[in-house]
N, C-alpha and C positions, 0 to 999 in steps of 0.2 A: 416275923411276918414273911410267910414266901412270895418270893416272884410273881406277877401274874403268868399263865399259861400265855404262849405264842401262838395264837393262830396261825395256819397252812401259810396264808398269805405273810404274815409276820416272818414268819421263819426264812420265805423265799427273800422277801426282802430285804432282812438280814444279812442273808448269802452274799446276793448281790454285791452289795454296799461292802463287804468282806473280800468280795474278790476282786471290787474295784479300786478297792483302797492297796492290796498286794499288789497288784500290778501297775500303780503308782509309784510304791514305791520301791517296788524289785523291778520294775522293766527296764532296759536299757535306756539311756538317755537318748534322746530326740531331736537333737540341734536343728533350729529354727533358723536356714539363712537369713533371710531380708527382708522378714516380716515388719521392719523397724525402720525401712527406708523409705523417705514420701515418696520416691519415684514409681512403688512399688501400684499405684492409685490415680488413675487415670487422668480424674480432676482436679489441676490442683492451682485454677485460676483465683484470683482475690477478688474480693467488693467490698471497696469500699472502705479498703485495707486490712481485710478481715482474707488470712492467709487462706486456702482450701474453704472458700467459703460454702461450696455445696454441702462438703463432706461434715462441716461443722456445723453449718444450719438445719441440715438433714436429723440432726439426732432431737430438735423441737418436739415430733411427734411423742414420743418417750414421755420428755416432760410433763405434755398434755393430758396423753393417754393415764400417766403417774396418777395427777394431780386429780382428773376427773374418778379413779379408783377412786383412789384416800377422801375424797369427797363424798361419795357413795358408802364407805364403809364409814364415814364416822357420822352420816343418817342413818344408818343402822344403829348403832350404836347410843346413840343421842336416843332413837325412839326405843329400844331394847331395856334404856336406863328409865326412862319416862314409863314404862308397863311397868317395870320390877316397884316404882315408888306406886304406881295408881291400881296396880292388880296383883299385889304381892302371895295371894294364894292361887295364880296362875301357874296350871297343871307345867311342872318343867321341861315334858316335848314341845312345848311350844318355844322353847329358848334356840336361837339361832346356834348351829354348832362353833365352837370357839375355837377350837383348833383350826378349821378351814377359814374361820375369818383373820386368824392370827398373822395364819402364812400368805393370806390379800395383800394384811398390811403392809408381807417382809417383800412379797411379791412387786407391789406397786410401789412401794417405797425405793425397791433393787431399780426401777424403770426410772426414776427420778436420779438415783445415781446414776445408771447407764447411760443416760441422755449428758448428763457431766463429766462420768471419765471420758465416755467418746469424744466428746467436743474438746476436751482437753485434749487427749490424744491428736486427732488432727488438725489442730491448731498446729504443730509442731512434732509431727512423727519423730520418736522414738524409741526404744526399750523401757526407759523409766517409764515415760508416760503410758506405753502398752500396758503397764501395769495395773497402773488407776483404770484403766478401761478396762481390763479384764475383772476388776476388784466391783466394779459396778453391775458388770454383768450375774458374778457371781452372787451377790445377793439377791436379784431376781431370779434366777435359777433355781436357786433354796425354795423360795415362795412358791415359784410355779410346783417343783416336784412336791414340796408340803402340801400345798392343796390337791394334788393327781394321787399321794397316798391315802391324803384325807378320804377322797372320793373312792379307790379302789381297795386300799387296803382297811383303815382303820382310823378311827380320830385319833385315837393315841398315838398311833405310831408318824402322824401327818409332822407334830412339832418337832421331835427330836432327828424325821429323816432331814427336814427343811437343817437345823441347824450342823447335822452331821455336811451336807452340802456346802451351808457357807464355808464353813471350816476350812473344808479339802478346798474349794473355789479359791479361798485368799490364799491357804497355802499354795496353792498350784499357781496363783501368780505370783507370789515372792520368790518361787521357786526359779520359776522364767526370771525375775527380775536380776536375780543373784548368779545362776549358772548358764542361762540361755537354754535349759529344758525344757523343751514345752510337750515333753508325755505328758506329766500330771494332769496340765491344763486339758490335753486334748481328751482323756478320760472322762474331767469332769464336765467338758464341753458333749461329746458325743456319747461316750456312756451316760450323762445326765437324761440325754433324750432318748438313748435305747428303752432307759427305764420306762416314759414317759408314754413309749411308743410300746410297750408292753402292756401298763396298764392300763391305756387306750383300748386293749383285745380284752383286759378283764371286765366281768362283770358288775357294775356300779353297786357300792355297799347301801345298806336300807339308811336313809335321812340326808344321803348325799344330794350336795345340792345341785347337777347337771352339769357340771362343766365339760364342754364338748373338746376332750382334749386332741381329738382328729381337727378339729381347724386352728388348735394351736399347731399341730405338727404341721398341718400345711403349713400357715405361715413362715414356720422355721427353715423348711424345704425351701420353701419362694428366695427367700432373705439369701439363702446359701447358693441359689439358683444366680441370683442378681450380683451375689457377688464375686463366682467364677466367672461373669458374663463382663466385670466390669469396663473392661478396655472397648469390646465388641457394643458394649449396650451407646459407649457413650460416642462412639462412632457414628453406629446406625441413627440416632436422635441428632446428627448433625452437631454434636458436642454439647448439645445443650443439659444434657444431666446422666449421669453416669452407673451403671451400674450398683455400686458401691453405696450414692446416694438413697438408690432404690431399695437398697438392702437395709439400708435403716428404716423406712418407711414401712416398709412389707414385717422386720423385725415385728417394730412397736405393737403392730396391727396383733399381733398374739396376746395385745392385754384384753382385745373386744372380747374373745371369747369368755372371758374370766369375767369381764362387766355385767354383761348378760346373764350370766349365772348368779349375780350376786341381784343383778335386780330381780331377777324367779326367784331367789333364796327371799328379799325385800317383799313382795307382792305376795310371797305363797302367807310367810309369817305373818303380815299383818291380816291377811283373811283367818288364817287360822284364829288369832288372837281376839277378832271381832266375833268369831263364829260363840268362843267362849265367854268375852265379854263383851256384850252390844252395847255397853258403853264407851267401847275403847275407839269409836269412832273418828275424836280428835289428831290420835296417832298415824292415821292414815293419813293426814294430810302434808 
């Protein structure tokens, strides 16, 4: 059996993904001074006895944001399972695409670990722990770009770019963990979003379900904005909350965009689903 054919878009992002894995792993090494020092982090008052307690409370949002996803996608899912037993000769474009719901899951689930490696992290800054935090990140990062393939490029190609991402993401923080390199990371950290911010300019593929990935890119801007700001933000606020904090906050806020989408994906299917069977009225509820 041959290959399937690559579409245009397939093949670019191929490329990509090709030249950013070479330049991980051929570019020179990148040595991270003191990324790993708490001093390095404006606020690093306790409450309560809970060490850096902004910087570790801050990443709450995450969790929520996580937990509210995965709770939406498995209403989905619950009612998608409930048509397949009550309307089993329903036309199959009615079926929610599963690649873009896949990488929600990998997506929102990555935001539930980021909320935990971070908090681990500053609980006690240091390299190991950098680790776990970057390991958290990087599974949301998979998700988000699985779904922005999903949406621009192709449903096929949404699963394997997502899991191509975790990959280089864990490796790229074992890599920092073991040598103190942090190219890899920053590749998959900023080349993740080049991509991201690429196919934000292409055109949405037909059955895509709207994810507005220009307000995830804001977001990501804001979060990087608050974080070069940290020392200054938490000055000007008279100490009371810091930069850094704010960058976790403004982070998380990149899961809205993707909620949103998933409830037009929720709302649009179950109209569709009633239009063809008026008795599937129960479902909507």
């Amino acid at each position: 059996m041959l290959p399937p054919t690559l579409s245009r878009r397939e093949r670019g992002l191929l490329f990509t993904f090709a030249l950013l894995a070479l330049a991980a792993l051929l570019g020179p090494a990148l040595p991270a001074a003191d990324v790993a020092i708490a001093s390095v982090f404006a606020d690093s008052r306790a409450w309560y006895g809970l060490p850096n307690a902004m910087d570790v409370l801050s990443n709450l949002p995450f969790a929520l944001v996580g937990c509210w996803g995965l709770y939406r996608l498995h209403r989905i899912d619950r009612a998608h399972q409930q048509a397949l037993a009550e309307f089993p000769l329903a036309p199959p474009a009615n079926d929610p695409p599963d690649n873009t719901l896949d990488c929600a899951w990998l997506f929102f689930a990555g935001l539930i670990a980021t909320a935990a490696g971070s908090a681990f992290f500053h609980l006690m800054p240091d390299a190991s722990r950098l680790a776990a935090d970057r390991a958290g990140m990087a599974v949301a990062f998979a998700g988000l770009i699985g779904i922005a393939v999903c949406e621009r490029v192709s449903q096929r190609a949404g699963w394997p770019a997502a899991w191509f991402v975790l990959a280089g993401g864990l490796l790229a923080a074992e890599v920092f963990h073991e040598s103190g390199n942090v190219l890899p990371w920053a590749i998959v950290q900023f080349g993740g979003m080049a991509v991201v911010l690429t196919l934000a300019l292409a055109t949405p593929m037909r059955g895509a379900v709207g994810l507005k990935l220009g307000w995830v890119i804001f977001f990501y801007v804001l979060a990087k904005g608050f974080e070069l700001a940290d020392e200054p933000i938490y000055e000007m606020t008279g100490q009371l909350i810091s930069g850094h904090s704010l960058k976790h906050l403004a982070a998380s806020l990149a899961g809205l965009p993707v909620l949103a989408a998933l409830r037009k994906l929720d709302i649009g299917w179950r109209a569709t689903l009633l239009r063809h069977n008026p008795d599937a009225a129960a479902l909507t509820t």
